[in-house]
C-alpha positions in Angstrom: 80.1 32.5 149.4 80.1 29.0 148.6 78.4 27.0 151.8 80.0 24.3 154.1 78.0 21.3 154.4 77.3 20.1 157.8 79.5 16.9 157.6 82.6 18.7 156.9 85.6 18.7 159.6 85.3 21.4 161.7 88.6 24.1 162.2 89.2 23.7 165.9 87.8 22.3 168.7 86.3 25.6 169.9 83.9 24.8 167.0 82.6 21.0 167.6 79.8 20.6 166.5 78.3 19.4 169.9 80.2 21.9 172.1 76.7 23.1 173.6 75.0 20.3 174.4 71.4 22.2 174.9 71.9 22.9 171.0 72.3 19.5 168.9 72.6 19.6 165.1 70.5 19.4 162.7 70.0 15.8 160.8 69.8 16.7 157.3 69.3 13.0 156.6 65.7 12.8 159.0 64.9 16.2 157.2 65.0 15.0 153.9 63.2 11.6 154.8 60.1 13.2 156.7 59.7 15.9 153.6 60.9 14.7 150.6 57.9 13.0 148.1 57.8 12.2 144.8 54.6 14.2 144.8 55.4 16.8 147.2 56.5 20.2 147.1 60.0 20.0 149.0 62.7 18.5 146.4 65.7 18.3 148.6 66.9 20.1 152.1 70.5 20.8 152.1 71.4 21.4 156.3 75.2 23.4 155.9 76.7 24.1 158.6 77.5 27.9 157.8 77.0 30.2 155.2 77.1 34.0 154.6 73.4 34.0 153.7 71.5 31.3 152.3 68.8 33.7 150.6 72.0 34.7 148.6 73.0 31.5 147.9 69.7 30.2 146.8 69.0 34.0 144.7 72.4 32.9 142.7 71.5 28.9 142.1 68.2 30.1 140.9 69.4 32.8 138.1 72.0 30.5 137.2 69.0 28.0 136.6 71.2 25.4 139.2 68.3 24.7 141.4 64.7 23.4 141.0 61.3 24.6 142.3 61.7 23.1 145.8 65.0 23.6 147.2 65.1 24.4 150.8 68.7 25.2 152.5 68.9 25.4 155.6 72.2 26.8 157.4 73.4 26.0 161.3 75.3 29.4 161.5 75.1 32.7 158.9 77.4 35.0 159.5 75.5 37.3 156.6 72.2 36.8 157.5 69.9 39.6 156.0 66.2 41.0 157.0 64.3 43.9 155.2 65.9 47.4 154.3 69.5 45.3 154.3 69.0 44.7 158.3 71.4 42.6 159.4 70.2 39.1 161.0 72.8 37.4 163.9 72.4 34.9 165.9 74.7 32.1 167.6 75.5 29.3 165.9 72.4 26.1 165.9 70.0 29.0 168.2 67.9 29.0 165.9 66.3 28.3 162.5 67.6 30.2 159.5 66.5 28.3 155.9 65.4 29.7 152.2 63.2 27.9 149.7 63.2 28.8 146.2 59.4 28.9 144.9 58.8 28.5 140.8 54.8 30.0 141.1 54.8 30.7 137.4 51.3 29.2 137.4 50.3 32.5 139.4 50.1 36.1 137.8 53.4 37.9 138.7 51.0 41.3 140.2 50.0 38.6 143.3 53.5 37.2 143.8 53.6 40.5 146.8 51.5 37.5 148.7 54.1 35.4 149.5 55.9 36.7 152.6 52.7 36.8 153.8 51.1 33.6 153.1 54.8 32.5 154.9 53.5 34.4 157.4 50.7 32.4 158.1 52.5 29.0 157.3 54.9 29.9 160.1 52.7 30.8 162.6 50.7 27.8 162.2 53.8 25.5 161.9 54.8 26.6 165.5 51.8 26.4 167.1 51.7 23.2 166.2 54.8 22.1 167.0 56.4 24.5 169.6 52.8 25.5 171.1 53.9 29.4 171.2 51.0 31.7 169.9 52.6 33.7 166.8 51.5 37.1 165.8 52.3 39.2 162.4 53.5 42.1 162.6 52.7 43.7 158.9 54.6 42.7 156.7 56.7 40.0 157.8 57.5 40.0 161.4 56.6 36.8 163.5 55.9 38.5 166.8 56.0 36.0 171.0 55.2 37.3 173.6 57.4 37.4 176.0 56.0 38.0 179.9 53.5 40.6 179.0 55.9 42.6 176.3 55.7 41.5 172.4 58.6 40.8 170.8 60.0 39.7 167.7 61.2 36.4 167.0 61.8 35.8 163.9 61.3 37.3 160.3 60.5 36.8 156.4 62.7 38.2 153.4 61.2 37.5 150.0 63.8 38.1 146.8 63.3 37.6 142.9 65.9 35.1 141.5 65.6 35.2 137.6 62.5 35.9 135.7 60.7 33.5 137.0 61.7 32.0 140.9 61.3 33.6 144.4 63.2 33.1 147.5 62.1 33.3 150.4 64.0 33.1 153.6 62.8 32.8 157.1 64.6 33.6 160.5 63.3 32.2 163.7 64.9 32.5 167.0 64.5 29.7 168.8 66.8 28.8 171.9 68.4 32.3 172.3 68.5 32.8 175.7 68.4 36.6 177.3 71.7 37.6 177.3 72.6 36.5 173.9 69.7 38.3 172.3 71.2 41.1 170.0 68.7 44.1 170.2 66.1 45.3 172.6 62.9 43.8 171.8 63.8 40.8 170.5 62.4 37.4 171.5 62.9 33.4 171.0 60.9 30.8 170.6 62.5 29.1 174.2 61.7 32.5 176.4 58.1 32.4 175.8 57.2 29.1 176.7 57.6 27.0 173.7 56.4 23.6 174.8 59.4 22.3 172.4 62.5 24.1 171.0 63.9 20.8 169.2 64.5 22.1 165.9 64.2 19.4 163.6 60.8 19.1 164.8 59.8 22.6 164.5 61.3 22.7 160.7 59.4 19.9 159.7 56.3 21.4 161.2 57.0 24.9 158.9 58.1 23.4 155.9 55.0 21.2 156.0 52.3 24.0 156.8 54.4 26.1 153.9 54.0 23.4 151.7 49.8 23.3 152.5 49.3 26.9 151.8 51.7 27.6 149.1 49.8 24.9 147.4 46.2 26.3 148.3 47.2 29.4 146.8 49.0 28.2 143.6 45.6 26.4 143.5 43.5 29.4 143.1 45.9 31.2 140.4 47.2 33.2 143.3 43.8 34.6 144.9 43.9 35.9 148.5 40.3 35.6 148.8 39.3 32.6 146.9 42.4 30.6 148.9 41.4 31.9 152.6 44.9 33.2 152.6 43.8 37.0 153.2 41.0 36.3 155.9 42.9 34.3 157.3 46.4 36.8 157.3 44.1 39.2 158.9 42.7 36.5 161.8 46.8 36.8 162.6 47.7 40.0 162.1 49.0 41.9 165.3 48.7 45.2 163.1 45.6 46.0 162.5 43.2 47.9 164.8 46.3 49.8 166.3 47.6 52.9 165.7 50.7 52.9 163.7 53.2 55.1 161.8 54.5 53.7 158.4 58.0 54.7 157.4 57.9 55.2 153.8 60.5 55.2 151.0 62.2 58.9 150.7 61.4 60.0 154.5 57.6 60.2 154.2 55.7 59.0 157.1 51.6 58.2 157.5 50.2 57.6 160.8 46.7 56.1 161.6 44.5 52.9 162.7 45.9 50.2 160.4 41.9 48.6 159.1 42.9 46.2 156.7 45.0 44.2 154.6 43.9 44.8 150.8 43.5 42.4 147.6 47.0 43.0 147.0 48.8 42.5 150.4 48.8 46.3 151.1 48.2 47.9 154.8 45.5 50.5 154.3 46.1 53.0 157.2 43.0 55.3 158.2 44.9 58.5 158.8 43.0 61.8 160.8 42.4 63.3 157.9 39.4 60.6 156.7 41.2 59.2 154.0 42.6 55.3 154.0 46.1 55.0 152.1 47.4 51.6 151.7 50.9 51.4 151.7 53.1 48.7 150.1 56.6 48.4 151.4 58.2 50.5 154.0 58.8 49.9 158.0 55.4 49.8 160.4 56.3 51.0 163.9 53.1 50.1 166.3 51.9 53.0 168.4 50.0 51.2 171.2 49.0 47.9 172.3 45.7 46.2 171.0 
């Protein structure tokens, strides 16, 4: 699906742009000002005003070689918005933030590539403490966790894809306005319901797209190493998995439960099961137990 871009006529008046006034537009113009460089990361920001997903989109620039290291799109409304294990991702139109970069990281070794939904991990929690003031948690892999009263809940989400032989998108989901009664499954959570300080939303873009630029560059920096770039110590400091107990749903029905202990070298959970023995697992859906 070929995006709309923001400045096009709208089809009715039931969908003006400013028909709810707590939820202004994006300014794709400001964007590109305040992150654009000549020596920066960030190449262009396209804001569109809907989209079915702009992970897709970006995935088909990139393997058509249409788009440069550095594109980030950014879309008002999807109305095919995707999460892990082809979740589906909804939300009402300008409630939140829903954007893809495409990433070129063909100075790192493809085996550590598996770091980068985390490292966006930590780039988004750190982007929105700066700039909404709401302490973000990870959930393992790429949950970004509020809490909300004294329940956590997710607000927002990472979905990394190949595009070619040599690009990744990444695209991020963060609920940001969406009030109670709009949100669309139980345990879900928004950036406004607990406590951001600020939900304006070109703000809180800039603030992520900057802190995403800083880490992806420390990490292309040290060929891609978790260690030598802080990113793994410091994905761990974050990391609302580990030290509780935890059942991983793996690929073809099997299950492990356990104490998640640590993040390894290659951005794998390691779950301490009853039995003694520590099995990292790599993809699949992590359902906490307990509280910490």
């Amino acid at each position: 699906m070929t995006p709309r871009d923001a400045s096009d006529a709208n089809d009715n008046a039931n969908d003006n742009r400013w028909s709810d006034l707590d939820r202004p537009p994006l300014n794709g113009a400001s964007l590109r000002r305040a992150l654009v460089r000549d020596d920066g990361l960030w190449r262009d920001v396209r804001v569109v005003q809907r989209t079915g997903s702009t992970n897709s989109d970006l995935v088909a620039l990139a393997t058509e070689e249409k788009a440069d290291e550095g594109l980030v799109l950014v879309a008002e409304e999807q109305n095919a918005g995707r999460g892990r294990l082809d979740r589906h991702w909804t939300a009402p139109a300008r409630s939140g933030l829903f954007f893809s970069v495409l990433l070129r990281p063909t100075q790192v070794p493809v085996e550590r590539w598996g770091w980068l939904p985390l490292l966006t991990g930590v780039a988004v929690a750190t982007g929105l403490s700066r700039a909404a003031g709401v302490d973000t948690a990870l959930k393992w892999p790429n949950d970004l966790m509020v809490t909300v009263g004294d329940e956590e809940r997710k607000a927002g989400g990472i979905l990394a894809e190949r595009a070619g032989a040599d690009a990744v998108v990444i695209g991020i989901g963060i609920n940001v306005t969406l009030r109670e009664d709009e949100l669309p499954v139980p345990g879900a959570g928004s950036l406004a319901l607990a406590g951001a300080v600020s939900t304006d939303r070109d703000t809180v873009l800039r603030a992520v797209l900057r802190s995403l630029e800083q880490w992806y560059e420390r990490w292309r920096g040290a060929g891609g190493d978790p260690a030598a770039s802080g990113l793994q110590e410091t994905y761990a400091a974050g990391c609302a998995t580990l030290g509780r107990s935890v059942r991983a749903e793996l690929p073809g029905g099997r299950s492990i439960t356990g104490e998640a202990v640590a993040v390894d070298g290659d951005g794998r959970l390691v779950i301490a099961t009853e039995a003694g023995v520590q099995e990292p697992v790599g993809a699949g859906d992590v359902v906490h137990l307990r509280s910490a």
